[in-house]
C-alpha positions as CSV (number, residue, x, y, z in Angstrom):
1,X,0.0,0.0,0.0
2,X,1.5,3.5,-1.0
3,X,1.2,6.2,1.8
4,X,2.2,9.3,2.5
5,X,5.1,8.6,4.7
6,X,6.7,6.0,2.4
7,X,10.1,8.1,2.8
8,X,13.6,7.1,3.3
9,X,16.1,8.5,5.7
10,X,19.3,9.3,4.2
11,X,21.8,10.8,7.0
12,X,25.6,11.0,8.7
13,X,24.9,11.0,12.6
14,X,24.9,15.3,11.8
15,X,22.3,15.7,9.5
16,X,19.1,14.0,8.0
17,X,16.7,14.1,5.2
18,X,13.8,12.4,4.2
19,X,13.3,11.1,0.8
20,X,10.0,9.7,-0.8
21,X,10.0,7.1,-3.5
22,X,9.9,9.3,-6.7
23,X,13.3,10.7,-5.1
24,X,11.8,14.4,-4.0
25,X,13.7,15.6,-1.2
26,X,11.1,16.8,1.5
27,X,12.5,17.2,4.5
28,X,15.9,18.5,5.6
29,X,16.8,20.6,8.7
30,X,19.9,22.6,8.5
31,X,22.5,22.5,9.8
32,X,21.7,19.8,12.3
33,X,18.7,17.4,13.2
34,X,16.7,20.0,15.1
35,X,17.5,23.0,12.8
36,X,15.6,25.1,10.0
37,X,13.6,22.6,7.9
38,X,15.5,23.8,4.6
39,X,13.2,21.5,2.4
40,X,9.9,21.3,4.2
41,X,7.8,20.3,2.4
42,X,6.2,17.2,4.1
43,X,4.6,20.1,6.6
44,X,3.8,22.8,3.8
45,X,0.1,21.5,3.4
46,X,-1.0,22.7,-0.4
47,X,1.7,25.0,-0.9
48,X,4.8,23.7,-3.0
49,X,7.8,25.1,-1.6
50,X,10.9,23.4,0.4
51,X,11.8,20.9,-1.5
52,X,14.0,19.1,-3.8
53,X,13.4,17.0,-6.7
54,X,14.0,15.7,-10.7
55,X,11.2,15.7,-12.7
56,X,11.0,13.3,-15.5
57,X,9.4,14.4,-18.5
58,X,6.7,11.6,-19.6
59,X,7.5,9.9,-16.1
60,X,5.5,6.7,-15.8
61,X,7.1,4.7,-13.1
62,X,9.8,5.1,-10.3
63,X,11.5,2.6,-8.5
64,X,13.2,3.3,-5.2
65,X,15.1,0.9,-2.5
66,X,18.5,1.5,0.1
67,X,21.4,0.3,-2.0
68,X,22.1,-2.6,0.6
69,X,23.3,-2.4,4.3
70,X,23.8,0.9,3.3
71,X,22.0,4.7,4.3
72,X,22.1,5.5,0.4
73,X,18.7,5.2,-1.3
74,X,19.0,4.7,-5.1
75,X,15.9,5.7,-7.4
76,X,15.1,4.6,-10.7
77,X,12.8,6.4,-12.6
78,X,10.9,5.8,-16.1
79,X,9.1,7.2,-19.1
80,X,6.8,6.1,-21.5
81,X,9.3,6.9,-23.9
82,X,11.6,4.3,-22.5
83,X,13.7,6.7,-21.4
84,X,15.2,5.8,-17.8
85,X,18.0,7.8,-15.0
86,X,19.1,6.8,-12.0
87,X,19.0,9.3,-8.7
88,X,21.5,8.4,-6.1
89,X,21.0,10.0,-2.7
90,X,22.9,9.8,0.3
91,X,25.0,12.3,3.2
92,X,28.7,12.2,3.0
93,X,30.3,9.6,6.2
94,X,33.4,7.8,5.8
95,X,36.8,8.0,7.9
96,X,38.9,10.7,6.5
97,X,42.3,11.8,8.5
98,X,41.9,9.3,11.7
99,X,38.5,11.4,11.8
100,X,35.0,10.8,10.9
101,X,34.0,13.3,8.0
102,X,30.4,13.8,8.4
103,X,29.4,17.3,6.7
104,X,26.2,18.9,6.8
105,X,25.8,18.0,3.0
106,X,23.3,16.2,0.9
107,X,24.8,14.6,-2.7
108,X,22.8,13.9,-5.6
109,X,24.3,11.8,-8.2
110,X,21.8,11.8,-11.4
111,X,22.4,9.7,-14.3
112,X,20.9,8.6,-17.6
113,X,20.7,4.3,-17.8
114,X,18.3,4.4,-21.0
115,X,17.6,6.7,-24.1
116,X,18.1,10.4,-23.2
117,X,16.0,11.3,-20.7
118,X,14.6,15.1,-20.3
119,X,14.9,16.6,-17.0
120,X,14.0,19.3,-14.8
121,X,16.0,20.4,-11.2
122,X,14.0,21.9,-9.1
123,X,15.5,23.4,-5.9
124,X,13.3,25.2,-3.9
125,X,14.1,25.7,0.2
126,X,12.7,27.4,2.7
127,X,14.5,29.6,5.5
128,X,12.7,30.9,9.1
129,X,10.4,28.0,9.5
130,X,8.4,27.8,6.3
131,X,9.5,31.5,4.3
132,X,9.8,31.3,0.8
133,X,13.6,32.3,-0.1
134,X,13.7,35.3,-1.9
135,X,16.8,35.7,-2.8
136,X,19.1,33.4,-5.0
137,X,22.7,34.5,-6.2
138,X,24.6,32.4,-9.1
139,X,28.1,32.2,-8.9
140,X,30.3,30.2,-11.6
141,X,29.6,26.6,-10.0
142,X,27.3,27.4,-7.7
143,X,24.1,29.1,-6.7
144,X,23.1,30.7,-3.0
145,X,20.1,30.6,-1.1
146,X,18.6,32.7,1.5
147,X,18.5,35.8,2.8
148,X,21.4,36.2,5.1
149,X,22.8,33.3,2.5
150,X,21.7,29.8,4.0
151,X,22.8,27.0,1.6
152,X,25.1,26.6,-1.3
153,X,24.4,24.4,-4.2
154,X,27.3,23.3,-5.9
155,X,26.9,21.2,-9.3
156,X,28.1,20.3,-12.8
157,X,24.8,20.5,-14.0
158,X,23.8,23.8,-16.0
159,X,23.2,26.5,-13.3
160,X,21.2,28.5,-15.8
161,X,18.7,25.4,-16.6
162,X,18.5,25.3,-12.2
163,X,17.2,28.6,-12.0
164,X,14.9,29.0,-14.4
165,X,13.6,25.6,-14.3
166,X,13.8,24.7,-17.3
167,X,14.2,20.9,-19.2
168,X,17.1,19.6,-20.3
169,X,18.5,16.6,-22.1
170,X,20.3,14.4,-19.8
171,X,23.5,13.2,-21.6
172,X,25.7,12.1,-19.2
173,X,25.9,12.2,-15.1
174,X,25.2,15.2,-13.0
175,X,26.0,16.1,-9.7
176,X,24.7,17.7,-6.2
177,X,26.1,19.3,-3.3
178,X,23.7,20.8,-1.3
179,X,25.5,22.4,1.9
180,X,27.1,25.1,3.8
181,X,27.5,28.3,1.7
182,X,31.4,27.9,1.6
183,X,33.9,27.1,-0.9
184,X,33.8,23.9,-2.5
185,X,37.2,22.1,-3.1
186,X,37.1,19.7,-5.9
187,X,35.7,18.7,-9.2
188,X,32.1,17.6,-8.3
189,X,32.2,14.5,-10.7
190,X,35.3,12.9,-8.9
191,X,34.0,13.9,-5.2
192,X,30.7,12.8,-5.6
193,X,31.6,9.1,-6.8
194,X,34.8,9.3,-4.2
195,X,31.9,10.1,-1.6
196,X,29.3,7.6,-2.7
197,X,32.0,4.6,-2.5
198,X,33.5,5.4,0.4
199,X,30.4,6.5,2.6
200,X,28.9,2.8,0.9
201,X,32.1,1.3,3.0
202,X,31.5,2.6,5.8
203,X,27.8,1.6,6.7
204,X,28.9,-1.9,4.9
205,X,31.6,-2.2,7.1
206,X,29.2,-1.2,10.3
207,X,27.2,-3.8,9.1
208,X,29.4,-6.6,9.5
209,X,30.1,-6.0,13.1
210,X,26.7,-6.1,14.2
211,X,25.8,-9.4,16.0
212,X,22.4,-10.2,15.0
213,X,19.9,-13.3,15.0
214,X,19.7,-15.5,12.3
215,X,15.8,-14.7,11.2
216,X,14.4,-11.2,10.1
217,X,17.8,-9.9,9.0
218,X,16.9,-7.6,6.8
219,X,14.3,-6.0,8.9
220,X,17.2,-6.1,12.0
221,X,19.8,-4.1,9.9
222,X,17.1,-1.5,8.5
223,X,15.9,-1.0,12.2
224,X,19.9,-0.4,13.1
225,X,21.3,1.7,10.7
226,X,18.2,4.3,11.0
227,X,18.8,3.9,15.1
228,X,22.3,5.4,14.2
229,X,21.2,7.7,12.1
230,X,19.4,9.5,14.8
231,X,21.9,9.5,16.8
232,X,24.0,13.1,17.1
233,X,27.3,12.0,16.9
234,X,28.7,15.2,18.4
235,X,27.2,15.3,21.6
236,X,26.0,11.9,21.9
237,X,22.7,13.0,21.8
238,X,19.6,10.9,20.7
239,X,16.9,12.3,19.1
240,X,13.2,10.3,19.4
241,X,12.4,11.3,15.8
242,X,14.3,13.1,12.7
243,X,10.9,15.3,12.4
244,X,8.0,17.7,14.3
245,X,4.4,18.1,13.9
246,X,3.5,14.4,12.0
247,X,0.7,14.1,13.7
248,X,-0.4,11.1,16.0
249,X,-4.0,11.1,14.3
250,X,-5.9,13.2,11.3
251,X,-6.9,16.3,12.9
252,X,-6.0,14.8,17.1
253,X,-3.8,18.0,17.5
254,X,-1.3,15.8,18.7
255,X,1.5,17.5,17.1
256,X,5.3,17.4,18.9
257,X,8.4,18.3,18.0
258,X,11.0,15.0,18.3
259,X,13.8,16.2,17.0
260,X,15.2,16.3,20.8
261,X,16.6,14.1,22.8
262,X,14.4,12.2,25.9
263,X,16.2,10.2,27.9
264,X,13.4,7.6,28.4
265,X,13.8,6.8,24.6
266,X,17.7,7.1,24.4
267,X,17.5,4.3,26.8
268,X,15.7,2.1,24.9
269,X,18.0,2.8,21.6
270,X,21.0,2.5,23.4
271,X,19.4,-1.1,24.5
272,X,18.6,-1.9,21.8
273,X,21.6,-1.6,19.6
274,X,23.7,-2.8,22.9
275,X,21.7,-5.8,22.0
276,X,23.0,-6.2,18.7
277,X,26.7,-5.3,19.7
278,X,26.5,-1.7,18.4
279,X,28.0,-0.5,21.8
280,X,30.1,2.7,20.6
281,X,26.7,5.0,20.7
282,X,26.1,3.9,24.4
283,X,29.3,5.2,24.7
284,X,29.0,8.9,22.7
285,X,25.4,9.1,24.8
286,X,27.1,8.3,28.1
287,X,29.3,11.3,27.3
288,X,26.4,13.4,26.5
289,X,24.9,11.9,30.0
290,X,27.5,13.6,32.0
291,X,27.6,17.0,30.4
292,X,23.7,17.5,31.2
293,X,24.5,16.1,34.7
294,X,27.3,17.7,35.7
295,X,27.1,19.1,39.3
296,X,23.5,18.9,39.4
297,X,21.4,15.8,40.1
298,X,17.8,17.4,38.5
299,X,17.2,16.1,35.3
300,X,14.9,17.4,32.5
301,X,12.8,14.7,30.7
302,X,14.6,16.4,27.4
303,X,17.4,18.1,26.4
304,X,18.5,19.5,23.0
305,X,21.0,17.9,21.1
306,X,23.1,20.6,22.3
307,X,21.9,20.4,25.8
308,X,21.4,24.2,26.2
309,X,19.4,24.6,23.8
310,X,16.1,26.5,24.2
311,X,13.3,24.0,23.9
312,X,10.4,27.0,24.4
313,X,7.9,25.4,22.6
314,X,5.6,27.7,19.4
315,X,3.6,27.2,16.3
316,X,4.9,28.4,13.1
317,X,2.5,30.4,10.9
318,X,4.2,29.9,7.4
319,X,3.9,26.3,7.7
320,X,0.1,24.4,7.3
321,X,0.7,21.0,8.6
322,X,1.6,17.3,7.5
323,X,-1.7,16.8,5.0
324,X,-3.1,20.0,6.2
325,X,-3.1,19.2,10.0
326,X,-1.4,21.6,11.6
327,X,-0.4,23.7,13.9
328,X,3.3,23.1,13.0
329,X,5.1,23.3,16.4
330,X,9.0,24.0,17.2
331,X,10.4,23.3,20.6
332,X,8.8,20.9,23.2
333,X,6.5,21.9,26.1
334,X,7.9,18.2,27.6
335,X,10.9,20.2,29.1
336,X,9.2,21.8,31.7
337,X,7.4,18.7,32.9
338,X,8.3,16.5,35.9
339,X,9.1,12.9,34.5
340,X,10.4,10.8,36.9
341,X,11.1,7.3,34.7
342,X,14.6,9.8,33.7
343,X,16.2,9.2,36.2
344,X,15.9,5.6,36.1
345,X,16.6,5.7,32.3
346,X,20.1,7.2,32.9
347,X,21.3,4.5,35.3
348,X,19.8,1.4,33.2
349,X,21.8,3.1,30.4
350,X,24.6,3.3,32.1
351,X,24.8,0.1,33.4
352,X,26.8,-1.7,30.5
353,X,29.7,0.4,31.4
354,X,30.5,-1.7,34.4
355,X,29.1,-4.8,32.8
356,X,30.6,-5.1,29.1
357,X,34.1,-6.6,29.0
358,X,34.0,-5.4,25.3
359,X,34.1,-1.6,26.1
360,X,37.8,0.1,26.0
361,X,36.9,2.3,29.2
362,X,34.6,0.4,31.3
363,X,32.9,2.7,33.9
364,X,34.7,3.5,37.3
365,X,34.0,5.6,40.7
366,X,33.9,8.9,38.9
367,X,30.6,7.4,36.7
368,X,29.3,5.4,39.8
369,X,29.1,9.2,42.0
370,X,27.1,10.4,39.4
371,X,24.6,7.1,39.3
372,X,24.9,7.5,43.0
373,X,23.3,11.3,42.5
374,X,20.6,10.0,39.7
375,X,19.5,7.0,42.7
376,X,19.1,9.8,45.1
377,X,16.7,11.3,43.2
378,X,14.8,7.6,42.3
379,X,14.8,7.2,46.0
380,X,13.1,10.7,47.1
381,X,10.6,10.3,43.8
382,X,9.7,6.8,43.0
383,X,6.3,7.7,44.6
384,X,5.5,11.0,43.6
385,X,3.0,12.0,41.4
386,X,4.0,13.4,37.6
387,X,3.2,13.6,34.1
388,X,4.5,9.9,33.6
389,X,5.8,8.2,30.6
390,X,2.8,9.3,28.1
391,X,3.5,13.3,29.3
392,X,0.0,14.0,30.3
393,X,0.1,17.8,30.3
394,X,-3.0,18.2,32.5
395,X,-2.6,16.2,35.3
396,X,-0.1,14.2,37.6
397,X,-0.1,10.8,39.1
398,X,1.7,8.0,40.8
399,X,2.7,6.2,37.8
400,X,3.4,2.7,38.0
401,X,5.8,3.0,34.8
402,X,7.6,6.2,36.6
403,X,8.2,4.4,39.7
404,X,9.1,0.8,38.6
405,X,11.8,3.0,36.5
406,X,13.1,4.5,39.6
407,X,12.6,1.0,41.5
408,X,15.3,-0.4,38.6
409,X,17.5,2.8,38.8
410,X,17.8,1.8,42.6
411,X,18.3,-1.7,42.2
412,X,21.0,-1.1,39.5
413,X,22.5,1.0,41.3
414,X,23.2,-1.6,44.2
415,X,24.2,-4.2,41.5
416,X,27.1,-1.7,40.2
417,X,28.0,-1.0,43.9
418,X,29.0,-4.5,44.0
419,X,30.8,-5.0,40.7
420,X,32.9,-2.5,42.0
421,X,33.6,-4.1,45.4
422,X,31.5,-1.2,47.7
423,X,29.6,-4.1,49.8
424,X,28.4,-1.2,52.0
425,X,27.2,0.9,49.3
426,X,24.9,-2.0,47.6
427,X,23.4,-2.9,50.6
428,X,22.1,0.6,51.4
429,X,20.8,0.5,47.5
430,X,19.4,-2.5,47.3
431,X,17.6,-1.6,50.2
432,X,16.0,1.6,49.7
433,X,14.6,-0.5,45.9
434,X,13.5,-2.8,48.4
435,X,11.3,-0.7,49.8
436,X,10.3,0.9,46.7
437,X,9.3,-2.4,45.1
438,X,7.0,-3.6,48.4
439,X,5.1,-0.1,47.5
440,X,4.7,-0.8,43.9
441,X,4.1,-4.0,43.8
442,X,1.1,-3.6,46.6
443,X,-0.1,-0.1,45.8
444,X,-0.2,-0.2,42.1
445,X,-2.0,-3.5,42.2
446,X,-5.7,-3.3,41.5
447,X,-7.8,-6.0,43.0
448,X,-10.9,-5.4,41.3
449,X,-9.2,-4.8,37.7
450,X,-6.9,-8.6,39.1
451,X,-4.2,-6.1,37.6
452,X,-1.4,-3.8,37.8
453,X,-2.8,-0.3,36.3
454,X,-1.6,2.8,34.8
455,X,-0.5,4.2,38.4
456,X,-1.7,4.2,42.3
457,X,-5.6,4.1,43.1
458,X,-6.9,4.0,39.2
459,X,-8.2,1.2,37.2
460,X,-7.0,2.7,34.0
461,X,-5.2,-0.4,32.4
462,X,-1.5,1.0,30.6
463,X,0.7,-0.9,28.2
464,X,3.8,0.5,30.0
465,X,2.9,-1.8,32.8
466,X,4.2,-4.7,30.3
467,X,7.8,-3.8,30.7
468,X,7.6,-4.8,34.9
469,X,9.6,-8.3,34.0
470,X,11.8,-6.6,31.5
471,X,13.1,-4.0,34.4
472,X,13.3,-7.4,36.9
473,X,10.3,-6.1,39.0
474,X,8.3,-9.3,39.1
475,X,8.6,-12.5,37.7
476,X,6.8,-13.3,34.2
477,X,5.2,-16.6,35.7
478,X,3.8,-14.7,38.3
479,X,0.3,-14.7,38.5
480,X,-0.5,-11.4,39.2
481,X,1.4,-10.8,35.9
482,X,-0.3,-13.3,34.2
483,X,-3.6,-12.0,35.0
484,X,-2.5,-8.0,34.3
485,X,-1.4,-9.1,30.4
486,X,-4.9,-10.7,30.1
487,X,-7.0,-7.5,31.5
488,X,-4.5,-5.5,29.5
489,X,-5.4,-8.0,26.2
490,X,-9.1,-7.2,27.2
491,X,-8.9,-3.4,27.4
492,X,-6.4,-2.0,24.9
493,X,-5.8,-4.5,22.2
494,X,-7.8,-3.6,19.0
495,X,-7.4,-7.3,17.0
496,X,-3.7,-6.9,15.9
497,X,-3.4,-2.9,17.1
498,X,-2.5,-2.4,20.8
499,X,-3.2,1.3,22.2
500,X,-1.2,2.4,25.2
501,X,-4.2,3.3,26.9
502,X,-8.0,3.9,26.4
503,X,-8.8,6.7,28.9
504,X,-9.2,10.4,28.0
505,X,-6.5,12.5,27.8
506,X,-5.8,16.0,27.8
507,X,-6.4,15.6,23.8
508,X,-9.7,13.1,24.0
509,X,-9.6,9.5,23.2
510,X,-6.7,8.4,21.7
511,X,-7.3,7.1,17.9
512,X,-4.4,5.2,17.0
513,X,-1.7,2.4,18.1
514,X,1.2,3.9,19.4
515,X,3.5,1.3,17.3
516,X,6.2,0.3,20.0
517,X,3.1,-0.8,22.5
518,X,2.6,-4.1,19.9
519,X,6.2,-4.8,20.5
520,X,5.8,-4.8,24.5
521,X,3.3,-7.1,24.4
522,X,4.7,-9.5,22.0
523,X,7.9,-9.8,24.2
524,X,5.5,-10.1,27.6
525,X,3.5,-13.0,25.5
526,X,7.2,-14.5,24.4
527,X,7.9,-14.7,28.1
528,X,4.7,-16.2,29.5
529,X,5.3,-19.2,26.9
530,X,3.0,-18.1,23.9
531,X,5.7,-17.8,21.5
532,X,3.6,-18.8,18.5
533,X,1.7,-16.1,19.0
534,X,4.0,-14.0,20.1
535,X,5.7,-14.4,16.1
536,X,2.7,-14.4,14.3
537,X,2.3,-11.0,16.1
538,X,5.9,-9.4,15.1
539,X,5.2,-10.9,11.4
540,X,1.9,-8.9,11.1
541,X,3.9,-5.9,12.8
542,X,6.6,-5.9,10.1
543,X,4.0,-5.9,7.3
544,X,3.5,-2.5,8.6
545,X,6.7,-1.0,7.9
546,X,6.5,1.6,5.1
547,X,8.3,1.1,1.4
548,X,11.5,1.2,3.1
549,X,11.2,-0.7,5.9
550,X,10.4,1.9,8.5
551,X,8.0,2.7,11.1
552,X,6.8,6.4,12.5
553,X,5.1,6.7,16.0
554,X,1.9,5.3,15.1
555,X,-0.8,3.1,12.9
556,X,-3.9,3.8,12.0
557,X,-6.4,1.1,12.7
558,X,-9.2,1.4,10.3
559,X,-6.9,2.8,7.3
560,X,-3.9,1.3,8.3
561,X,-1.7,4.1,7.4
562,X,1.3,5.6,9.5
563,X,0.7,8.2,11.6
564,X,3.0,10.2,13.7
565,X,7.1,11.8,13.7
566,X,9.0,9.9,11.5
567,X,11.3,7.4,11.9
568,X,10.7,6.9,15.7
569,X,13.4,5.5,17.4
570,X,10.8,4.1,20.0
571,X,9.1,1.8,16.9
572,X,12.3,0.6,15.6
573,X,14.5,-0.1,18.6
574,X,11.2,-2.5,19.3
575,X,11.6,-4.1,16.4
576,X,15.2,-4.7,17.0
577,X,14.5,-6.0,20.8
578,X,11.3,-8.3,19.7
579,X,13.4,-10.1,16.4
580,X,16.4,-11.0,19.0
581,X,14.2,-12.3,21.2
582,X,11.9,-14.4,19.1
583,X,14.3,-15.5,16.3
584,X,15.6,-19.1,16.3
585,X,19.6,-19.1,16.8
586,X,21.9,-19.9,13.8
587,X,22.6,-23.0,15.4
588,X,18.8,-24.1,15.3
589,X,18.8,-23.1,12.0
590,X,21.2,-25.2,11.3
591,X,20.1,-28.1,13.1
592,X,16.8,-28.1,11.1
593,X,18.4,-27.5,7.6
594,X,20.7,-30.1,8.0
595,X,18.1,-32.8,10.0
């Protein structure tokens, strides 16, 4: 099924863009994941403006796909003439000088394959959220954009043809540099293919070191290289999504910016490509950890990707809205909320630094007195109300996710006080998650509901609750576990959709399944035994994935469709997590093909 967010991500761990599968460019931010969407397009509603694309004249088909294990997409498109060229797309990354070159710099590599195809390059950004640029200069090589300049396009294709717009025979290759208005050093021709080849190493070679299962490969690799791709290599940073304002539903309102970094989702990244041996990002984000900690022990729920960044959350005017559903918002009102699960989140990422005989520079006492300062703060708030894991903005709780987070923080805390020989320091830990847990595990249980709910004294049932055997909190094969997956089964699975809840929110009902929900529950049903079911689940959740192989937030239930910011790390680190879980081993595999 074709849909509207049938779009690629093509990146370097700097910058990102979103491609769609007739190779138009509709989304970049500039310089960096959360700034000015030079091409947006994907939020422009009617209007045609920030954007990038080739238009074939007499186009009748295009065919687009990732050249393998790589971040490059490769589009072939078709006229009726029989005509065909070949649009390569991709962000510069490869090891250049002992360092990693990672530019904020889009190339486009357009080529004839058959007959002598007609073309028009249209380049059309944006600048201040959603303005039309006014000004374009043409230099010998190169045209600027913007007003102060914003970006350079550098090329070999005729600038003259660029500006007006106009069609031209294709002849031989062309190339693209879209980038910083600077100087360009080189001939395009040779740079662009020097580039290509050695950027296609690099993701090839990062490839081969991962340490996946043997079944759903293809699916596992997608779900990993876009994870990296939304990591800001820089910092360390982790961003939830690569874009803002996709909304969760047609007309919900529900309209964030994700181009930030929440520790609650970092965590799960950083877990899940841990899981698949892809530790050097746990290590950048650790990093990042400690500059946002520093002296202080209060953590925000979300930081910029440069941690000082102002999040102050607005609605920009020149822009309509993904399909027309606006508002368009920058910044994220999320900052300013109380979110106690972040604390725990830092410590369980943390934790592989003690753990992981694979790591360089494993984690020592200077690492520990900063989990130490993070516990304090799960001890004091593990049962205080806030705006829990779903960021209600209109009212606060005792959340049972919130405080099973801060019950793990604690109890990991005591587990690394005893890797590192501080007997004194683990008992006081695992101690005060002691008494955490006995709270929890008694006040969050609802007798009537037979159930563990959304938080204390409600019998609002939560899918967050699924991830208590996951953080160690109680035992899969315990009945009151048992019984809480069934009322949980009764009360938000839709057939094969699973909501993460069904009460009102600030916003109404919600309308569609938030995507990485259906991957909690598959791994709860793997571990109470019902593995068959728990796979033919994953399977139908793959056949959701877009042209690509990529999920956003959410699916619709009645249309199907995707629905929310796109790619979300959330959706594809669940992926990653389920396929380990559930795939046979190689050496099964092996058993069976050879019995």
């Amino acid at each position: 099924m074709t849909q509207a967010l049938d779009l690629a991500v093509i990146g370097n761990c700097r910058t990102a863009a979103l491609v769609d599968t007739g190779a138009r460019i509709l989304w970049w931010c500039f310089p960096r994941f959360d700034g000015d969407p030079v091409f947006c397009r994907l939020l422009a509603g009617d209007v045609e403006k920030g954007f990038s694309d080739v238009v074939l004249d007499g186009q009748i088909q295009s065919r687009s796909e990732y050249v393998r294990n790589t971040a490059i997409v490769s589009t072939l498109l078709s006229a009726e003439d029989g005509s065909q060229l070949r649009i390569t797309d991709f962000a510069p990354r490869f090891r250049n000088f002992d360092r990693m070159l990672r530019p904020p710099q889009l190339i486009r590599i357009i080529e004839p394959v058959a007959g002598v195809p007609r073309i028009t390059i249209r380049v059309r950004p944006t600048q201040h959220h959603g303005k039309v640029v006014s000004r374009l200069v043409a230099g010998s090589n190169h045209i600027t954009y913007g007003e102060p300049a914003l970006i350079r396009l550098t090329t070999d294709a005729p600038l003259a043809y660029i500006e007006a717009e106009t069609p031209f025979a294709l002849t031989h290759p062309v190339h693209l540099f879209l980038g910083a208005d600077e100087p360009f050093a080189g001939e395009p021709a040779a740079t662009a293919r020097d580039f290509l080849n050695r950027t296609a190493e690099y993701w090839r070679e990062w490839v081969r070191r991962l340490s996946i299962a043997y079944e759903w490969q293809d699916a596992t690799i997608r779900a990993a290289i876009t994870l990296k791709l939304s990591n800001f290599e820089e910092t360390g940073g982790i961003v939830a999504a690569l874009t803002t304002s996709l909304p969760e539903a047609p007309n919900s309102g529900r309209n964030w910016d994700y181009r930030y970094c929440w520790l609650r989702d970092a965590y799960f990244v950083v877990k899940a490509l841990n899981r698949i041996g892809a530790t050097r990002t746990m290590e950048h984000y650790i990093s990042f950890i400690l500059s946002i900690a520093g002296e202080d022990a209060v953590l925000k729920p979300v930081y910029g990707i440069v941690p000082n960044a102002d999040l102050t959350e607005w609605i920009a005017p020149d822009l309509d809205g993904f399909q027309n559903h606006g508002p368009v918002r920058f910044g994220n009102a999320a900052v300013d909320q109380v979110q106690h699960d972040a604390y725990g989140s830092v410590i369980l990422s943390a934790v592989p630094m003690f753990f992981d005989k694979r790591l360089p520079r494993p984690g020592g006492e200077p690492l520990f007195r900063l989990i130490e300062k993070m516990a304090r703060r799960c001890a004091a708030l593990a049962l205080e109300p806030d705006a829990g894991i779903w960021e209600y903005r209109g009212r606060a709780r005792i959340h049972t996710h919130s405080a099973a987070m801060c019950w793990a923080g604690l109890s990991r805390t005591g587990a690394i006080a005893r890797r590192l020989g501080l007997t004194d320091r683990a008992e006081y830990w695992n101690g005060e998650a002691d008494k955490v847990a006995a709270v929890i595990l008694g006040r969050c249980w609802n007798e009537k509901r037979k159930a563990y709910t959304a938080g204390v004294d409600t019998e609002d049932m939560d899918a967050s609750v699924l991830l208590m055997p996951e953080l160690g909190l109680i035992d899969a094969d315990d009945p009151r576990f048992v019984s809480t997956v069934a009322a949980i089964e009764q009360d938000l699975v839709r057939g094969r959709h699973v909501l993460r809840y069904a009460a009102a929110d600030d916003f109404g009902l919600p309308e569609t399944e938030f995507l990485v929900c259906r991957f909690w529950l598959i791994d709860a049903l793997s571990l109470l035994g019902r593995r068959d079911e728990a796979r033919a689940r994953f399977n139908d959740a793959l056949a959701l994935r877009n042209h690509y192989g990529l999920f956003a937030e959410d699916i619709h239930p009645e249309s199907g469709a995707l629905w929310g910011n796109f790619p979300q790390t959330y959706s594809m680190a669940g992926l990653i997590l389920s396929a380990m879980r559930l795939s046979q081993s190689w050496e099964e595999r092996y058993w069976h093909a050879s019995s």
